[in-house]
DSSP file (Angstrom, degrees, kcal/mol; ACC not computed):
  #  RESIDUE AA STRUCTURE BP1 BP2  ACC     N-H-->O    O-->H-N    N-H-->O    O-->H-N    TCO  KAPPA ALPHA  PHI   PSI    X-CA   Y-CA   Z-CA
    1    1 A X              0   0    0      0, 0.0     3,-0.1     0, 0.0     2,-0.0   0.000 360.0 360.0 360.0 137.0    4.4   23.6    8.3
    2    2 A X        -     0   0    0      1,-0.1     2,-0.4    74,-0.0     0, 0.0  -0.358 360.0 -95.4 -72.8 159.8    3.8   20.4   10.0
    3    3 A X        -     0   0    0      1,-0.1    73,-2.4    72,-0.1    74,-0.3  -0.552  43.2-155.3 -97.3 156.9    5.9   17.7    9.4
    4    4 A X  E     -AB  75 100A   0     96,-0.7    96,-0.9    -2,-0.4     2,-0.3  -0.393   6.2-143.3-122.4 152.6    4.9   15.4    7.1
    5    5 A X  E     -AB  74  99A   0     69,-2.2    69,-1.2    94,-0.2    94,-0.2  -0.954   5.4-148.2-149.0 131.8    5.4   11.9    6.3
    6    6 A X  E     -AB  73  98A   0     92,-1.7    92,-0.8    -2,-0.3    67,-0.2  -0.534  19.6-173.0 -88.8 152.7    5.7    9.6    3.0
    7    7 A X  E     -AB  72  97A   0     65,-0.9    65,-2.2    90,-0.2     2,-0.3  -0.853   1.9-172.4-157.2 118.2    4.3    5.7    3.4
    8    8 A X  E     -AB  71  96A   0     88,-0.6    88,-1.8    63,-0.2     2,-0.3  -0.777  10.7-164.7-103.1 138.2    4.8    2.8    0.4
    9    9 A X  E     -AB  70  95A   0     61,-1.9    61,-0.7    -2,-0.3     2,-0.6  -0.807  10.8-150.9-153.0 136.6    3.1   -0.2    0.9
   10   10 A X  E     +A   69   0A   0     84,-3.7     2,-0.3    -2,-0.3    59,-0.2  -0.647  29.3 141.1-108.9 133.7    3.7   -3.0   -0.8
   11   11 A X  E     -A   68   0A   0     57,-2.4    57,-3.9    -2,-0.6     2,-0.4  -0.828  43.4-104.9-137.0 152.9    0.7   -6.0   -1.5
   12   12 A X  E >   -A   67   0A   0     -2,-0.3     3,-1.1    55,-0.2    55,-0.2  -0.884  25.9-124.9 -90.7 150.2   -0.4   -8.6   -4.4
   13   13 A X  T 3  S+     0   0    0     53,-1.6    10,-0.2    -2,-0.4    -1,-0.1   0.787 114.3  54.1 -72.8 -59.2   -3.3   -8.0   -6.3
   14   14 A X  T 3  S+     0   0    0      7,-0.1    -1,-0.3    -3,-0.1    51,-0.1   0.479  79.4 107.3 -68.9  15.9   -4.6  -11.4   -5.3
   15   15 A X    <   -     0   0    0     -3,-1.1     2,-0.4     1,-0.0     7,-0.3  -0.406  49.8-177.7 -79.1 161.2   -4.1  -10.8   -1.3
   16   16 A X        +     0   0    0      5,-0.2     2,-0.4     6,-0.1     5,-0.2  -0.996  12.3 169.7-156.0 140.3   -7.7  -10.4   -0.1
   17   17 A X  B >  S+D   20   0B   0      3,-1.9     3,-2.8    -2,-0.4     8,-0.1  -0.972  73.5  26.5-145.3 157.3   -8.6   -9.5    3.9
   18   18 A X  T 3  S-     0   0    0     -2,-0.4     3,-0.1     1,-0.3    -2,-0.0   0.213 133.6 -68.2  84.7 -12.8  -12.3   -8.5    4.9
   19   19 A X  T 3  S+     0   0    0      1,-0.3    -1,-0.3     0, 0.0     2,-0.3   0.320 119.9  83.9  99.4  10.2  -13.8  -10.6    1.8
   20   20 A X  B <  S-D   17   0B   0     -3,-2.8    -3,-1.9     2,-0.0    -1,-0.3  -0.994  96.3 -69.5-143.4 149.2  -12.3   -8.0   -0.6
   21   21 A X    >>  -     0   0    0     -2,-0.3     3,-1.2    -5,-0.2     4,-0.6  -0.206  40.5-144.2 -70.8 119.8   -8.8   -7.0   -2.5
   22   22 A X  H 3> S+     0   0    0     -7,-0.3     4,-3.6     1,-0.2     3,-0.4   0.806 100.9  64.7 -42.4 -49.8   -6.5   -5.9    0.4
   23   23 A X  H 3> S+     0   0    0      1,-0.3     4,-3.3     2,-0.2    -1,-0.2   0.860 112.4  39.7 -53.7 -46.1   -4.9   -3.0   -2.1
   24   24 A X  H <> S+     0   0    0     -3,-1.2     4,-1.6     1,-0.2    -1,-0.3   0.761 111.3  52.8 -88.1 -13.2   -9.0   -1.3   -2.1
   25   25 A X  H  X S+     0   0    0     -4,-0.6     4,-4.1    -3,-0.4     5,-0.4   0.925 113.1  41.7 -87.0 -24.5   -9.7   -1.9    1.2
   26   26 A X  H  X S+     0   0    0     -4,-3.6     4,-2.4    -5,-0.2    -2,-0.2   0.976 122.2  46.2 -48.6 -66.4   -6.3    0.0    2.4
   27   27 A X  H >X S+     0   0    0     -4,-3.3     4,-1.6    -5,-0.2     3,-0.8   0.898 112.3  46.7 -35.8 -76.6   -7.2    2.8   -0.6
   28   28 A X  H 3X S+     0   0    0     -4,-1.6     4,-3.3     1,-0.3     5,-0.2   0.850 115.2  44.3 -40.7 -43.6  -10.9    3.3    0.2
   29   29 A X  H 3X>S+     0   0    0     -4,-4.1     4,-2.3     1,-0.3     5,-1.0   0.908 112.0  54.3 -85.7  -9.1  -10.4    3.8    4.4
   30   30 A X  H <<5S+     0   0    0     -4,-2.4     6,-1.3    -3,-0.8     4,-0.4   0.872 114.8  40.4 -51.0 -36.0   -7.3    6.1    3.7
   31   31 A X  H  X5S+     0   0    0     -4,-1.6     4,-2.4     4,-0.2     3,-0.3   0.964 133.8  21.9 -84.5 -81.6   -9.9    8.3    1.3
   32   32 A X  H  <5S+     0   0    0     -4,-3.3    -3,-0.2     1,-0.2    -2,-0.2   0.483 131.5  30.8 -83.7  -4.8  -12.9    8.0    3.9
   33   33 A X  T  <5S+     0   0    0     -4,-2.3    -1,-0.2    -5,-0.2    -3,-0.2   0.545 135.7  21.8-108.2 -12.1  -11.8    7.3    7.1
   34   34 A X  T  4<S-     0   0    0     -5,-1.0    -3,-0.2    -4,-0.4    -2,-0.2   0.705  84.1-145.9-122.2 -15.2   -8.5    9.0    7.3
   35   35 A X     <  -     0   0    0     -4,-2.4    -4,-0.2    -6,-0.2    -3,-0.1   0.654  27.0-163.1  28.1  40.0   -9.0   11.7    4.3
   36   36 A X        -     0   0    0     -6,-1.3     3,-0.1    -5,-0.2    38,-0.1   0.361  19.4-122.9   2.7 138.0   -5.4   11.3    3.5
   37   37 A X  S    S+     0   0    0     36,-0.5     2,-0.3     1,-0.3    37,-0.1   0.970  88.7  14.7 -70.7 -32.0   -3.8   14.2    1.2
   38   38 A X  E     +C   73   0A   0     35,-1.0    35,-1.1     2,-0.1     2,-0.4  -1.000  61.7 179.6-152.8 126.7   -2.6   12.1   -1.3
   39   39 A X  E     +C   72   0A   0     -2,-0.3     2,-0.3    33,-0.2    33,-0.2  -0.874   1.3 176.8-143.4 114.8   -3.0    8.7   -2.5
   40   40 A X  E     -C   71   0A   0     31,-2.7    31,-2.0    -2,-0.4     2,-0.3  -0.829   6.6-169.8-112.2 159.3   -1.5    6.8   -5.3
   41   41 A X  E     -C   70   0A   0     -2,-0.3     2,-0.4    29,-0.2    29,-0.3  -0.973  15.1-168.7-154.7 128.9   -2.1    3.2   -6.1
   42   42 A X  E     -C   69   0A   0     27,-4.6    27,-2.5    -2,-0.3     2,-0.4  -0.978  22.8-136.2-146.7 151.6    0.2    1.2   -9.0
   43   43 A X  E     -C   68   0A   0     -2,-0.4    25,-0.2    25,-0.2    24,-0.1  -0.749  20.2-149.9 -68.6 102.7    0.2   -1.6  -10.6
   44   44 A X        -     0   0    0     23,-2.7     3,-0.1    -2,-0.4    22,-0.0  -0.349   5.1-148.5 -90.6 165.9    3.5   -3.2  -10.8
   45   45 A X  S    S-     0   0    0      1,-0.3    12,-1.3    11,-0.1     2,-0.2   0.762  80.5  -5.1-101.3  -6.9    4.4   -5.5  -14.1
   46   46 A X  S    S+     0   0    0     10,-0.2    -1,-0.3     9,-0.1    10,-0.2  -0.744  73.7 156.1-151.1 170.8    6.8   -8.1  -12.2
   47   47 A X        -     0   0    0     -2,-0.2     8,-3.0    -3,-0.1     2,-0.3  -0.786  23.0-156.6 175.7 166.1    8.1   -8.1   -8.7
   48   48 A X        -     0   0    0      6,-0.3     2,-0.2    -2,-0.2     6,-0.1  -0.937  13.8-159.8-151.3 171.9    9.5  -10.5   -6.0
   49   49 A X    >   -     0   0    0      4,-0.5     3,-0.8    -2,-0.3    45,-0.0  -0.226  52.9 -53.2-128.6-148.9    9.5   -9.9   -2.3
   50   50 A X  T 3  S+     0   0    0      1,-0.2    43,-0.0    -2,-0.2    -2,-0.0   0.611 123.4  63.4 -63.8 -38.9   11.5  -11.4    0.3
   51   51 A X  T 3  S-     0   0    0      2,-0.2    -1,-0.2     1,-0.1     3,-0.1   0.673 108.3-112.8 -90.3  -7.1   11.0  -15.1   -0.4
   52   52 A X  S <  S+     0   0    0     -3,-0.8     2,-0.2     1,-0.3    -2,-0.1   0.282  70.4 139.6 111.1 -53.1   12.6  -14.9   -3.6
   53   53 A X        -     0   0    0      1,-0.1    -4,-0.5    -5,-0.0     2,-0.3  -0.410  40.9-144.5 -69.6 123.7    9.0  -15.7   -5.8
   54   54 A X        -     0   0    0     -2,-0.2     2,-0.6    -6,-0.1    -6,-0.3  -0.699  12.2-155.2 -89.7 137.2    8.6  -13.7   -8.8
   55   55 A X        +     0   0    0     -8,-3.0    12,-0.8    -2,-0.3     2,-0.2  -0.836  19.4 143.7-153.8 146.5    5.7  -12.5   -9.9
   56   56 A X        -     0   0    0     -2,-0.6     9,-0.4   -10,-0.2   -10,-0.2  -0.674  49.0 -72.3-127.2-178.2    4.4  -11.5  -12.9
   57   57 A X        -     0   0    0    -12,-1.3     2,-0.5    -2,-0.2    -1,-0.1  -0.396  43.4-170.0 -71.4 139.3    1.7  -11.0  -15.8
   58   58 A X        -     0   0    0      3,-0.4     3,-0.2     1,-0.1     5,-0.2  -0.942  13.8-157.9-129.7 116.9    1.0  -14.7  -17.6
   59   59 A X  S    S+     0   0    0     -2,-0.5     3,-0.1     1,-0.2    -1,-0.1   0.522  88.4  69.6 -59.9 -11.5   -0.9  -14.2  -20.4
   60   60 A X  S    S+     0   0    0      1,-0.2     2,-0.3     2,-0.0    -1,-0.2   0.969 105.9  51.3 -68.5 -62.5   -2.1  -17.8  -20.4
   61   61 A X        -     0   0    0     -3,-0.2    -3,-0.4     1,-0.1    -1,-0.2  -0.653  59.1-161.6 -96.4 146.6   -4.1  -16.6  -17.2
   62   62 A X  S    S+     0   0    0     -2,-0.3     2,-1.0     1,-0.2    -1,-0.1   0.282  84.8  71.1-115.1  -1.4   -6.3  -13.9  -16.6
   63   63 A X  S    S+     0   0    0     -5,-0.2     2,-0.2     2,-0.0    -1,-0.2  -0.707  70.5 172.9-120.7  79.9   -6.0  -14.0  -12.3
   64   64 A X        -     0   0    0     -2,-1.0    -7,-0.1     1,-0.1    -2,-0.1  -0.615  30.9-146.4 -88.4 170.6   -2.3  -12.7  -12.3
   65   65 A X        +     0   0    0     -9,-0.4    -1,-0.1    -2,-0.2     2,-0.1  -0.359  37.9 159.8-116.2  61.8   -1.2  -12.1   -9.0
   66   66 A X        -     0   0    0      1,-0.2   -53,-1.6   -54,-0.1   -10,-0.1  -0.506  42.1 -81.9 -90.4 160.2    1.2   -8.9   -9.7
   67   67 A X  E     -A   12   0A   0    -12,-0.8   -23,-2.7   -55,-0.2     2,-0.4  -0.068  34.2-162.5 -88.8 176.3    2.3   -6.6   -7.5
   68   68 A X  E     -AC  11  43A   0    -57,-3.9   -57,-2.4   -25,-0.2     2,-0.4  -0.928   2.5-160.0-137.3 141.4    0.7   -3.6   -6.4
   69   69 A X  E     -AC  10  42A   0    -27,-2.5   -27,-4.6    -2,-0.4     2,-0.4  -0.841   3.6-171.0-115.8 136.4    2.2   -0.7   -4.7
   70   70 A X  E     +AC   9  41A   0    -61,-0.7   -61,-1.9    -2,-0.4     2,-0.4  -0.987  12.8 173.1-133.3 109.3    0.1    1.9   -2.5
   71   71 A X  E     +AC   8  40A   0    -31,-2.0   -31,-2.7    -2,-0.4     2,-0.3  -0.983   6.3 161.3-128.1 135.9    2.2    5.1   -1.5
   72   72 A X  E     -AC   7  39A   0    -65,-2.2   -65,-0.9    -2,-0.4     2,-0.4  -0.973  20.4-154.4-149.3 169.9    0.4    8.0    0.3
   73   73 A X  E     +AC   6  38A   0    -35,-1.1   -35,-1.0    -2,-0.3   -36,-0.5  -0.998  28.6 129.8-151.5 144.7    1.8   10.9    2.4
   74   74 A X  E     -A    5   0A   0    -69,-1.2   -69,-2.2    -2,-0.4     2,-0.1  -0.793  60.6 -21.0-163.6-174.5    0.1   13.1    5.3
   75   75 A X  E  >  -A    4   0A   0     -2,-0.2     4,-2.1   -71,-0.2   -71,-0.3  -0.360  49.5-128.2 -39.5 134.1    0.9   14.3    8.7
   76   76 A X  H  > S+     0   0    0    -73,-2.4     4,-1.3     1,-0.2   -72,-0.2   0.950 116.3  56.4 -64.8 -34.3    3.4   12.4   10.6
   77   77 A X  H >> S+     0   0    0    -74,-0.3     4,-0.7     1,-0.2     3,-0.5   0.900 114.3  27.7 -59.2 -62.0    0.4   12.6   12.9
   78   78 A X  H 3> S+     0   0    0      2,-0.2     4,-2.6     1,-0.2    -1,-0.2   0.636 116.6  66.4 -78.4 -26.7   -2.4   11.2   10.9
   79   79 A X  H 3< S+     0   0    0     -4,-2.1    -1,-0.2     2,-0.2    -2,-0.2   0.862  99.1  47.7 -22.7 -72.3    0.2    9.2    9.2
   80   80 A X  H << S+     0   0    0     -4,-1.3     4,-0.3    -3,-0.5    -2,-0.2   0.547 113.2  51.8 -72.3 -30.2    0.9    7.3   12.5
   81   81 A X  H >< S+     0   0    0     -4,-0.7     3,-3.5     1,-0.2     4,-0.4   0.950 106.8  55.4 -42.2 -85.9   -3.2    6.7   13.0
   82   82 A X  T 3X S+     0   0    0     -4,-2.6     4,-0.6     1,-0.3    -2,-0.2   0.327 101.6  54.2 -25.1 -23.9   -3.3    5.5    9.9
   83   83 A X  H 3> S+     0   0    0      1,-0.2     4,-1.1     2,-0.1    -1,-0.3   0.642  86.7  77.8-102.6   6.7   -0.6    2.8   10.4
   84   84 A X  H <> S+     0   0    0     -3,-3.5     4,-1.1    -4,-0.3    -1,-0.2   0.850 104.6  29.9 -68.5 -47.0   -2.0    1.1   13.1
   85   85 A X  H  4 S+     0   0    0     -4,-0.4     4,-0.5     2,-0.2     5,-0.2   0.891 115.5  60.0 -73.6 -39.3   -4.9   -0.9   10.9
   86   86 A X  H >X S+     0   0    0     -4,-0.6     4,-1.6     1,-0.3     3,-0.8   0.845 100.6  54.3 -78.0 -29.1   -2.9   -1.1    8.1
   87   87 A X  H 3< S+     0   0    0     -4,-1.1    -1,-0.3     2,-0.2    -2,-0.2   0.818 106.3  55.2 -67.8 -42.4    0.0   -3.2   10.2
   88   88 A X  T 3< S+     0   0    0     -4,-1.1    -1,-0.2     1,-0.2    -2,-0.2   0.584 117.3  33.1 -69.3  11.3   -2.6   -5.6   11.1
   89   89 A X  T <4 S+     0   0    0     -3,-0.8     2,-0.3    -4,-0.5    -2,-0.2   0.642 122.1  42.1-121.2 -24.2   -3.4   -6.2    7.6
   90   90 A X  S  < S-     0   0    0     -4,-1.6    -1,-0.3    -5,-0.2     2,-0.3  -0.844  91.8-106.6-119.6 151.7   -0.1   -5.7    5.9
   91   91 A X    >   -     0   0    0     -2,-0.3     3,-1.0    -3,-0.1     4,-0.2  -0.513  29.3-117.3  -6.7 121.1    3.3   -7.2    7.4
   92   92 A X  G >  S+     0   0    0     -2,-0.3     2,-7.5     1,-0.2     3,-2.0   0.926 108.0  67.4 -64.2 -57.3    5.4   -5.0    8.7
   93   93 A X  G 3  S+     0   0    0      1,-0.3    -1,-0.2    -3,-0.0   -43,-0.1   0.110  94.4  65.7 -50.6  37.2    8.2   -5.6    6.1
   94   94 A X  G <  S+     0   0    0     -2,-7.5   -84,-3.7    -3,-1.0     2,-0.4   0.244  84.2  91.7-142.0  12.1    6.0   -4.2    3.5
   95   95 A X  E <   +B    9   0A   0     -3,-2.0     2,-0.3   -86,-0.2   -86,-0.2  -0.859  48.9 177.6 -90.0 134.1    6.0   -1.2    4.7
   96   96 A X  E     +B    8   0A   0    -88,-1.8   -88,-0.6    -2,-0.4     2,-0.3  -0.921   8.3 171.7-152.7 135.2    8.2    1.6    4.0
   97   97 A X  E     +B    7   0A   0     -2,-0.3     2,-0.3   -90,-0.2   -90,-0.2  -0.888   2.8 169.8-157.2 141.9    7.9    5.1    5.5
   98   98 A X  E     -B    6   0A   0    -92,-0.8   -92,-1.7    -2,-0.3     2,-0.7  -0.871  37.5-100.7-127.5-174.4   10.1    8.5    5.5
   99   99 A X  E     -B    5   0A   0     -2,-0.3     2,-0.4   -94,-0.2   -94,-0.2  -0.740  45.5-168.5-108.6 114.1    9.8   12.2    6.6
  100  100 A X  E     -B    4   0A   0    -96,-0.9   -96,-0.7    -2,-0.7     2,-0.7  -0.802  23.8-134.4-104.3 153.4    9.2   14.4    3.8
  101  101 A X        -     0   0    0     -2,-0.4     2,-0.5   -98,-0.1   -98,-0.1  -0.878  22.9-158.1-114.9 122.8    9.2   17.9    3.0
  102  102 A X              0   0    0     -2,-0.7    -2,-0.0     1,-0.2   -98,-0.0  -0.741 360.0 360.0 -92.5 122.8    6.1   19.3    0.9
  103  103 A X              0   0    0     -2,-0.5    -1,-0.2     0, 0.0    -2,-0.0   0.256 360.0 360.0 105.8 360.0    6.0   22.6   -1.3
């Protein structure tokens, strides 16, 4: 079996690149450009990054900015395509990757 590789990445709901929510455009070209094996997408209910800023749902406001977590797993090969657009869109220190074994 080839070897395989897990990849978290982590973004806010309000982050936007291309004119559209960063979180879909990452989802959509993993599905259609990259056909990826597996792709999960979550919604986190708090979170804080690096800087410290927490964030979470406020019920006052309806545009929370929580965080959103994107984890998918492939080929180290296709994997390694894949992380070449997705590092110009994302920061590298929101990125997470290891070698997994599937089945």
């Amino acid at each position: 079996m080839p070897e395989m590789t897990m990849v978290r990445i982590y973004v806010l709901e309000g982050e936007r690149k291309h004119h559209r929510s960063m979180a879909d455009e990452i989802f959509d070209r993993l599905r259609k450009e990259h056909k990826i094996k597996g792709v999960t997408q979550f919604r986190g209910i708090a979170g804080f990054g690096s800087h410290g800023v927490v964030h979470h749902i406020d019920l006052a406001h309806l545009n929370a900015h929580l965080p959103i977590v994107i984890e998918f797993f492939d080929t180290t090969e296709i994997v390694a395509d894949a992380l070449v657009w997705i590092r110009e869109l994302v920061d590298s220190d929101k990125i997470v990757t290891w070698k997994i074994e599937v089945g």
